[in-house]
C-alpha positions in Angstrom: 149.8 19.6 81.9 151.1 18.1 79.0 152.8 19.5 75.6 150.4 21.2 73.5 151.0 19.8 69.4 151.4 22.8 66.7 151.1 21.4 63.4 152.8 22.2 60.4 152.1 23.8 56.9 151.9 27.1 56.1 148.7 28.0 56.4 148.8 30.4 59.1 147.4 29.1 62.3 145.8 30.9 65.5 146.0 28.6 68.5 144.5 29.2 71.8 143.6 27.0 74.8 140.5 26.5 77.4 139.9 23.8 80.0 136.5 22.1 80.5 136.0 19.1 82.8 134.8 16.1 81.1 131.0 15.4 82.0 131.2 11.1 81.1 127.7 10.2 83.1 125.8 11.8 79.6 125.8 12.3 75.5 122.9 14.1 75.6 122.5 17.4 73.7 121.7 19.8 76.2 124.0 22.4 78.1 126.1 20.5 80.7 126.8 21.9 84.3 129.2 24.9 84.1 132.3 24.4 83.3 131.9 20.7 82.1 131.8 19.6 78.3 130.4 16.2 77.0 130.8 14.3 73.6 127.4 13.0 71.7 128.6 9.3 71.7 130.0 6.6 74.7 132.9 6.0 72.5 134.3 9.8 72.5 136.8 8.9 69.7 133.2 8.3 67.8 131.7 11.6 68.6 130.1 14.2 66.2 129.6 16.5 68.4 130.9 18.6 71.4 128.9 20.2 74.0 130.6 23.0 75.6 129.3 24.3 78.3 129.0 28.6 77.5 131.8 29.2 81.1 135.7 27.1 81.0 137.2 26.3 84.3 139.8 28.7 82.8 139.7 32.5 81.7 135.9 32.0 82.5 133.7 33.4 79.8 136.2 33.6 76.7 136.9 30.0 75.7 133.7 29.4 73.9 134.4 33.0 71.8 137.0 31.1 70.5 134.8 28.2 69.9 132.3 30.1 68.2 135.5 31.3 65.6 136.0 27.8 64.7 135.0 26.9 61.3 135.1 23.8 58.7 138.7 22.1 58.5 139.8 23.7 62.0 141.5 21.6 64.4 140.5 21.1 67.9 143.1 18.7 70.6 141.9 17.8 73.4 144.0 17.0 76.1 143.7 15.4 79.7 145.7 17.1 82.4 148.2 15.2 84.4 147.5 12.0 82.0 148.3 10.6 78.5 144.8 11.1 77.1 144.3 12.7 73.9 142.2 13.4 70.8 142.7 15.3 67.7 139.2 16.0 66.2 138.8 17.7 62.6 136.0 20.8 62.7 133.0 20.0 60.0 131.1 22.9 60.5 130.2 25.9 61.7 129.8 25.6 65.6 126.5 26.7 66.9 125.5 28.5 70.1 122.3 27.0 72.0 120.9 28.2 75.2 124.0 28.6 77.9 125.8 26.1 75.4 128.1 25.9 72.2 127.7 22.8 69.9 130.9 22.0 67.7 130.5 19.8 64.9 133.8 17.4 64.7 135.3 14.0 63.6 138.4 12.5 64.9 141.2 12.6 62.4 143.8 11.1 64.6 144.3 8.0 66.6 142.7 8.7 70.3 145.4 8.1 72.6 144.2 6.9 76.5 141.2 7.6 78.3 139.5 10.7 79.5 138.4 10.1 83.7 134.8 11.5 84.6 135.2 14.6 86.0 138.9 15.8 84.9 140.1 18.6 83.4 140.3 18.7 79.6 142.9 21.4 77.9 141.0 22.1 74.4 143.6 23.7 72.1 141.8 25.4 68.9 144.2 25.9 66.6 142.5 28.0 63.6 143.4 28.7 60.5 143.1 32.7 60.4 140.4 33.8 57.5 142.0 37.2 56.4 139.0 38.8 56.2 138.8 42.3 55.6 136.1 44.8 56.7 136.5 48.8 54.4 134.8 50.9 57.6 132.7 54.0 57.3 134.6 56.9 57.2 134.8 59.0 60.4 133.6 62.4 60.8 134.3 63.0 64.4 137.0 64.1 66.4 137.1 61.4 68.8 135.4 58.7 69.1 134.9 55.9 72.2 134.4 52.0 72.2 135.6 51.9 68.2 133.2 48.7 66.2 130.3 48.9 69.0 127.9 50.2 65.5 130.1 48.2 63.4 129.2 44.8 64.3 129.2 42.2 63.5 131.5 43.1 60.4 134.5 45.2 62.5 134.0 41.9 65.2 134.3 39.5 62.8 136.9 40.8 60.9 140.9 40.8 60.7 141.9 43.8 58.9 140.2 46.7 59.0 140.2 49.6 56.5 140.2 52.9 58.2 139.5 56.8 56.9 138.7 60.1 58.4 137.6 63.3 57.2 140.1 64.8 60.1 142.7 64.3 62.5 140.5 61.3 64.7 141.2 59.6 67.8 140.4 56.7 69.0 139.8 56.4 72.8 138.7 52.9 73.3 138.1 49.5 71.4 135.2 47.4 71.4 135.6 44.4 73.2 131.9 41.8 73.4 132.7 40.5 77.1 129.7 38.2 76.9 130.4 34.4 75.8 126.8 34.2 74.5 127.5 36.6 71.3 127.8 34.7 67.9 129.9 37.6 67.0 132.7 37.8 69.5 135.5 39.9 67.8 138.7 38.5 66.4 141.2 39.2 69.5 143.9 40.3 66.6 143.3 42.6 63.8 145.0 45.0 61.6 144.1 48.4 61.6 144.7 50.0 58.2 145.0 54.0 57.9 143.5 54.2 53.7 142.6 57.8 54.5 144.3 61.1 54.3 144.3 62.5 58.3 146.0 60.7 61.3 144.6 58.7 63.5 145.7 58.6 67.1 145.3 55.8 69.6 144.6 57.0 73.0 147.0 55.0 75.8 144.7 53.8 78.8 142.4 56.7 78.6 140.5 56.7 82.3 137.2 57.6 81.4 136.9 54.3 78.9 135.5 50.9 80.0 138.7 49.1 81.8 138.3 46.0 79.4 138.5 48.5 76.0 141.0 50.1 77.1 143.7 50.7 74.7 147.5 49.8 75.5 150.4 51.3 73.6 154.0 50.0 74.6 155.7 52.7 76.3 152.8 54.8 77.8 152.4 57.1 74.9 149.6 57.9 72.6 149.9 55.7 69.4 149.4 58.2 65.7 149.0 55.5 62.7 150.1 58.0 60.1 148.0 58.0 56.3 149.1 54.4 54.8 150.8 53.1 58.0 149.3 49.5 59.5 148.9 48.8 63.3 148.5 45.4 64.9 145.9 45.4 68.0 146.0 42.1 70.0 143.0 41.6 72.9 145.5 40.2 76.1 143.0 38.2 78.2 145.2 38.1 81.1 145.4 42.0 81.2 142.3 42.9 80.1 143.0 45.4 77.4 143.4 45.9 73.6 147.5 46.1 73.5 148.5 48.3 69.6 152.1 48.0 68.3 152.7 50.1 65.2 153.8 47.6 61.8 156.7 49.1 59.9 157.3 46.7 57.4 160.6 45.1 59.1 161.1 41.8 58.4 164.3 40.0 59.8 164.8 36.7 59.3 167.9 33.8 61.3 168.6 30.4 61.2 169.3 28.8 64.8 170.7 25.3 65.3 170.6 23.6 68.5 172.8 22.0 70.1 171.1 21.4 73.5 168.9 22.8 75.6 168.5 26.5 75.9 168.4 28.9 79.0 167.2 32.5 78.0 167.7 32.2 74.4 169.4 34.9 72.2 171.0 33.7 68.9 173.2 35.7 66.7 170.1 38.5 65.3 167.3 37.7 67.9 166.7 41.5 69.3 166.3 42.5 65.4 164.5 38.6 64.3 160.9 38.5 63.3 161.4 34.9 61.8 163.6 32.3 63.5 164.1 29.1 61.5 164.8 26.3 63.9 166.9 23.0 63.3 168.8 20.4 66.2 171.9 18.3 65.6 169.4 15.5 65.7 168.2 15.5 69.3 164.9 17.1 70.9 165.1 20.2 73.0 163.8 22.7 75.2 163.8 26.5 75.1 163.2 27.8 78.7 162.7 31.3 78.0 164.2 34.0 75.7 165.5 37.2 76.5 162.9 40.4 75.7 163.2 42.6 73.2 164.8 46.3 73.4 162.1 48.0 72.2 157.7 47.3 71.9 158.9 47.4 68.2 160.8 44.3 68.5 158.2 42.7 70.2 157.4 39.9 68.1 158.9 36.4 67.1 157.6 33.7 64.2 159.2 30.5 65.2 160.0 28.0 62.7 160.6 24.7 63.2 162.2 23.4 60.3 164.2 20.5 61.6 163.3 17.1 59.6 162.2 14.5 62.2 163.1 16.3 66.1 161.1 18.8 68.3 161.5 21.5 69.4 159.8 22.7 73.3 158.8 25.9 75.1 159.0 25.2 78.5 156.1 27.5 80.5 157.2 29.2 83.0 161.0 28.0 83.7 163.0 29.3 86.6 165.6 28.1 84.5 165.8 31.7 82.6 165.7 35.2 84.0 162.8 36.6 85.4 161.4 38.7 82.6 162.8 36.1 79.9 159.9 33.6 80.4 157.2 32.0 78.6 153.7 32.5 80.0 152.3 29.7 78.1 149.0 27.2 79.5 151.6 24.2 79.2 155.0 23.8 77.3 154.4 23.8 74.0 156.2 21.4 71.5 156.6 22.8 67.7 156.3 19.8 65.8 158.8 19.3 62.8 157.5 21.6 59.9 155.0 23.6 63.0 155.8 27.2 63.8 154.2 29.5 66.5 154.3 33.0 67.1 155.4 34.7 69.9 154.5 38.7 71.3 156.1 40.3 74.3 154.0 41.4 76.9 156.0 44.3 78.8 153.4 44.5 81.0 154.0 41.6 82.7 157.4 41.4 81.3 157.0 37.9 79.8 156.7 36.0 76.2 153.1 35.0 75.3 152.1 32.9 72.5 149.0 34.4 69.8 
């Protein structure tokens, strides 16, 4: 699988990846077989328009969520596996779903490099710029409450930060999570909950009698309480299956890092306490094979910078090159461009580095 591209700017960006195999026999706007995509053109560098099959060939029924997210001035690359064969396209609209398909409106912006072959699988990296959007939520007047944003949608799905508020102390057992890929409003897999109100609100851990998929994960096993004014972060891990909550507490630690070569279980000067890591090279390329976790679920998180001039920097997936519990569960090493940045979350779960 080859490197997956993270542009620069900073915009921030939300990238995630889905594989499709490329359907070459036809352009015709209709749903392909299941997990198969097709362009709208012979040339594909010429297309307007994708159509995405509604299942991937990879975390089956959540790519196409992510498709549906994408909106005007998105980027979408598409990458063979196992060949040099790719194409950057530009999103021009807002992608629509049809029956058992999604249709994504696109121009190529970038130079197509090789050839997709009939039948192969296609990594589609949608990197999306993240809209901000907030959502105030109806204040709550129970004491508990299960499957949180089920009556809220499609604002609480569609939104980033939500605005919460109680007329008591209020827990929340469970959060709503649309597991089917034909919803126009599939909910933003990271959001922050705000508490605007006056009473806690506490964040049940894996409570048994909720839906396994809306279950709520708290880092360390214990109930999370997001005091009045306090922000927590909720993330949806696909590989787990469960909303995972870390509690935000304002730190913001920043290092520089140059490298030198390449980097076995990386820990510069700072890292355990780092949220922001500004990268730069002596003048060569290289590869970070893993990074040692963090101390603490607090610590949990990493904004990589590259901010070298003209050299990359790489996340190799999955090295046995660093420790067990120091590696990056990626879907391909992932190369931050000069002027790109990425951000990393540990999953203690699983006891490896993911990428949001």
């Amino acid at each position: 699988m080859g490197n997956l591209p993270v542009g620069g700017g900073t915009d921030a960006l939300e990238l995630n990846a889905f594989i499709w195999n490329f359907d070459s026999a036809s352009i015709v706007d209709s749903a392909p077989a299941a997990g198969y995509f097709r362009f709208n053109n012979v040339t594909p560098g010429n297309a307007t328009w994708l159509y995405v099959h509604a299942t991937a060939i990879s975390l089956a029924g959540l790519g196409t969520e992510h498709l549906l997210r994408l909106g005007r001035e998105d980027t979408l690359v598409l990458s063979q596996r196992g060949a040099v064969a790719e194409l950057v396209f530009r999103v021009t609209g807002t992608p629509v779903f049809a029956s058992g398909y999604v249709k994504v409106p696109v121009a190529r912006f970038l130079t197509a490099v090789g050839t997709f072959n009939a039948g192969a699988g296609v990594l589609f990296s949608a990197i999306r710029r993240r809209s901000g959007t907030q959502f105030s939520a109806p204040q709550i007047t129970v004491a508990s409450t299960s499957r949180y944003g089920l009556s809220l949608s499609p604002e609480f799905s569609m939104s980033e930060e939500v605005l919460l508020s109680s007329d008591q102390v209020a827990t929340i057992a469970s959060l709503y999570m649309n597991q089917a890929s034909s919803s126009a409003f599939s909910p933003s897999h990271r959001k922050l909950l705000h508490n605007s109100g006056s009473f806690n609100f506490i964040f049940t851990h894996e409570d048994s009698g909720e839906n396994a998929y809306e279950r709520i994960r708290v880092p360390g096993g214990n109930d999370l309480v997001l005091a009045p004014g306090y922000t927590a972060e909720v993330w949806y891990d696909d590989y787990a299956e469960r909303w995972s909550i870390t509690l935000e507490q304002g730190r913001e630690a920043e290092i520089a890092d140059q490298l030198t070569a390449d980097v076995n279980n990386y820990a510069p000067t700072g890292w355990d306490t780092a949220t922001v890591v500004l990268l730069t090279t002596d003048g060569s390329p290289y590869n970070i094979t893993g990074a040692v976790a963090p101390t603490s679920s607090d610590r949990r998180r990493r904004s990589m910078f590259n901010i070298d001039a003209t050299q990359n920097v790489v996340l190799i997936n999955n090295s046995g090159s660093s420790s067990v519990g120091n590696r990056f569960a990626l879907l391909g090493d992932i190369t931050i461009l000069p002027g790109g940045s990425l951000e990393l979350v540990y999953d203690f779960t699983n006891s490896v580095w993911r990428m949001l």
